[in-house]
C-alpha positions as CSV (number, residue, x, y, z in Angstrom):
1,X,0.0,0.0,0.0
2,X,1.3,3.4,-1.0
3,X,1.1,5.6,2.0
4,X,2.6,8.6,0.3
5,X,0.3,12.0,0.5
6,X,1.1,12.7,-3.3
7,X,1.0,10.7,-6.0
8,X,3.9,9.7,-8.7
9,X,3.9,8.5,-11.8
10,X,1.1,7.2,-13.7
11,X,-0.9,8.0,-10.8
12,X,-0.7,11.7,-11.5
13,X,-3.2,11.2,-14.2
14,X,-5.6,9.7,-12.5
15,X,-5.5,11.0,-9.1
16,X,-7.7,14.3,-8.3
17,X,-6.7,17.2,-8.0
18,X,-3.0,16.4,-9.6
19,X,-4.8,15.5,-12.7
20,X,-5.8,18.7,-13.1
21,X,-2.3,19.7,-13.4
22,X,-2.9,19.0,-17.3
23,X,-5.7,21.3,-17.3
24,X,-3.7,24.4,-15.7
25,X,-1.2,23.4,-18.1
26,X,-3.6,23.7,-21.7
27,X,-5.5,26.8,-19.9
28,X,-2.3,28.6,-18.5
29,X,-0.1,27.9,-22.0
30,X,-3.8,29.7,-24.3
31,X,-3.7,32.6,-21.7
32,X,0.0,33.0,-22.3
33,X,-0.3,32.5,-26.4
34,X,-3.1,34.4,-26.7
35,X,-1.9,38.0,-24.1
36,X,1.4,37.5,-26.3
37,X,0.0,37.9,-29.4
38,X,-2.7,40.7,-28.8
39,X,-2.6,44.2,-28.1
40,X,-3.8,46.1,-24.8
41,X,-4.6,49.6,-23.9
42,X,-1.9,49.0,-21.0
43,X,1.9,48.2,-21.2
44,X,1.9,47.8,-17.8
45,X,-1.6,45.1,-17.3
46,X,0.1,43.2,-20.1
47,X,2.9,43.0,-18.4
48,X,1.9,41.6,-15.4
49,X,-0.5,39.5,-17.0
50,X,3.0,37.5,-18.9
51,X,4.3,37.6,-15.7
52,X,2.0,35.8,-13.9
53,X,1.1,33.3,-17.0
54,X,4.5,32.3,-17.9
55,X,5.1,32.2,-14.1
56,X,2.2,29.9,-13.9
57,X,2.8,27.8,-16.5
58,X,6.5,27.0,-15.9
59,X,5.7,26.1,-12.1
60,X,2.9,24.0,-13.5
61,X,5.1,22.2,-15.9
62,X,8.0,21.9,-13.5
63,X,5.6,20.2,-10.6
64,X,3.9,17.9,-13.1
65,X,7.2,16.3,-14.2
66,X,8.4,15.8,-10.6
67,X,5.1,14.2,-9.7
68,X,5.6,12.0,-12.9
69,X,9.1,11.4,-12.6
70,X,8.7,10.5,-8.7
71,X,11.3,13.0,-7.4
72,X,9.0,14.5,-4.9
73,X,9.9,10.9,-3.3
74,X,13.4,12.2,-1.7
75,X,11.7,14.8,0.0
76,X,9.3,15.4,2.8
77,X,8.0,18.6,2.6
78,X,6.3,18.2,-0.9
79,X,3.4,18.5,0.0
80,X,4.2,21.6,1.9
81,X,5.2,23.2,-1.4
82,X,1.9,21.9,-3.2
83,X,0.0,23.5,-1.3
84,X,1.8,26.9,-1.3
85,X,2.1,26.8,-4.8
86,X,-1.7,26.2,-5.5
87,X,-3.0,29.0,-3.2
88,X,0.1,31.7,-4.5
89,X,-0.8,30.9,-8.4
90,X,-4.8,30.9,-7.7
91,X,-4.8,34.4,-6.4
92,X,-2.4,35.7,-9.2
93,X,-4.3,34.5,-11.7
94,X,-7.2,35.6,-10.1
95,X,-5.7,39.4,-10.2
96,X,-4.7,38.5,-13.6
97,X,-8.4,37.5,-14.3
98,X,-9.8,40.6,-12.9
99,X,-7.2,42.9,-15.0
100,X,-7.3,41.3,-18.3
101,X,-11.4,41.5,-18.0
102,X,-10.0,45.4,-17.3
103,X,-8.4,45.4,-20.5
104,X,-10.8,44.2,-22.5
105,X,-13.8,46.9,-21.1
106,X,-11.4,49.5,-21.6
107,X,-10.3,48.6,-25.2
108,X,-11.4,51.5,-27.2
109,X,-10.7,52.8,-30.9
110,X,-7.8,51.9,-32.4
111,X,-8.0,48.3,-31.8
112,X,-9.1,45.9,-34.5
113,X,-11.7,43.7,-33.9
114,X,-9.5,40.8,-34.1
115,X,-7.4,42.3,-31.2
116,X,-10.7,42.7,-29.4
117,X,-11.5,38.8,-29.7
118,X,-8.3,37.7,-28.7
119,X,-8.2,39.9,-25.7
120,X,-11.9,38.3,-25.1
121,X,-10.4,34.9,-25.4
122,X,-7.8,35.4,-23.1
123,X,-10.0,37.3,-20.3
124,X,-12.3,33.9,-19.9
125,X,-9.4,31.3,-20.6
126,X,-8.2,33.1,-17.4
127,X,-11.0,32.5,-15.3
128,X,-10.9,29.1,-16.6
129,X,-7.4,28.7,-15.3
130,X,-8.2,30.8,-11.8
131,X,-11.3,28.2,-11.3
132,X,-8.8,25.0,-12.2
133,X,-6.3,26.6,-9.3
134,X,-9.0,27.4,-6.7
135,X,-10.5,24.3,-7.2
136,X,-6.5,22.8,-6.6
137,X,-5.7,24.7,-3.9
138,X,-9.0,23.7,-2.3
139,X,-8.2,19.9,-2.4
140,X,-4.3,20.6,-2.1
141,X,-5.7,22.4,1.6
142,X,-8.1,19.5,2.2
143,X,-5.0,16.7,1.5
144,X,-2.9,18.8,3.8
145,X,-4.6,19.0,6.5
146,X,-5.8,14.9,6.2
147,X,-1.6,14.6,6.3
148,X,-0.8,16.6,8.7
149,X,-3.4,15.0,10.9
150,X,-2.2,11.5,10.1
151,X,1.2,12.6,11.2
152,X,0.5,14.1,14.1
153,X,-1.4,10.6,15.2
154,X,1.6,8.6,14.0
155,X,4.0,10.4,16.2
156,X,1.4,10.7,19.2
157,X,1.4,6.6,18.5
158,X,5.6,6.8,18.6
159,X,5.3,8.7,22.2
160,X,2.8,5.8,23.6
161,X,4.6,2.7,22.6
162,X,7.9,4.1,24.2
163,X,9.0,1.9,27.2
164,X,8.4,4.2,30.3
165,X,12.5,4.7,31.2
166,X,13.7,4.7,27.2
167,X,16.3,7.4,28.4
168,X,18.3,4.7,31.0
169,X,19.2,2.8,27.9
């Protein structure tokens, strides 16, 4: 039995909420294509919204091919990091959410309607992807907690089954 809190290899795919790891992948790689190849009002949203996107996405990658590989196995705190990661890239993509919809509402003349679509595109693939890390970091909290309380009852169970004068020997 397999008494690890995170899953490895070919259990990655099949496990949720790892598997959607492939969904924040597809999601966070169209918001990245699409914000690089349009046009908004703001230098400055547009930057932030690569930022956070190619941020994003190469965490994403970078956790998925530990998990698949079965690196995570050398080291305890994994899970730690999960965790972490899912709640920090939920609420950046959610300010990236809120600013791209910004973008698009302020988009005025001089924009073609092409640029317009894309910038469309983009604003609900990033609510997508916010919704696919909420919904992560949710369960990521929810297997944290189930671990850190199975720990915590492991080691209680270490301090009861010590002989009452361990520290004479």
């Amino acid at each position: 039995m397999d008494d690890r809190p995170l899953p490895s290899g070919i259990k990655v795919f099949t496990t949720f909420p790892d598997a959607l790891l492939i969904f924040e992948f597809v999601f966070g790689g169209l918001v990245w294509i699409l914000i690089a190849s349009s046009q908004v009002p703001l230098p400055l949203i547009q930057g932030w919204v690569m930022f956070v996107s190619v941020f994003c996405f190469v965490g994403t990658t970078i956790l998925f091919f530990l998990y698949v590989t079965g690196i995570d196995d050398k080291v305890i705190k994994w899970i730690d990091l999960d965790v972490t990661y899912h709640c920090l890239a939920a609420v950046l993509y959610f300010s990236l959410s809120v600013l791209e919809a910004l973008a698009v509402i302020s988009m005025e003349d001089g924009f073609t309607y092409e640029h317009f679509l894309e910038n469309i595109a983009a604003a609900v693939f990033s609510y997508v992807a916010t919704l696919l890390y909420m919904v992560h970091a949710v369960f990521s909290l929810i297997r944290w907690k189930k671990a850190a309380k199975d720990t915590q009852w492991e080691s209680q169970m270490v301090i009861t089954l010590r002989p009452p004068y361990s520290f004479l020997v």
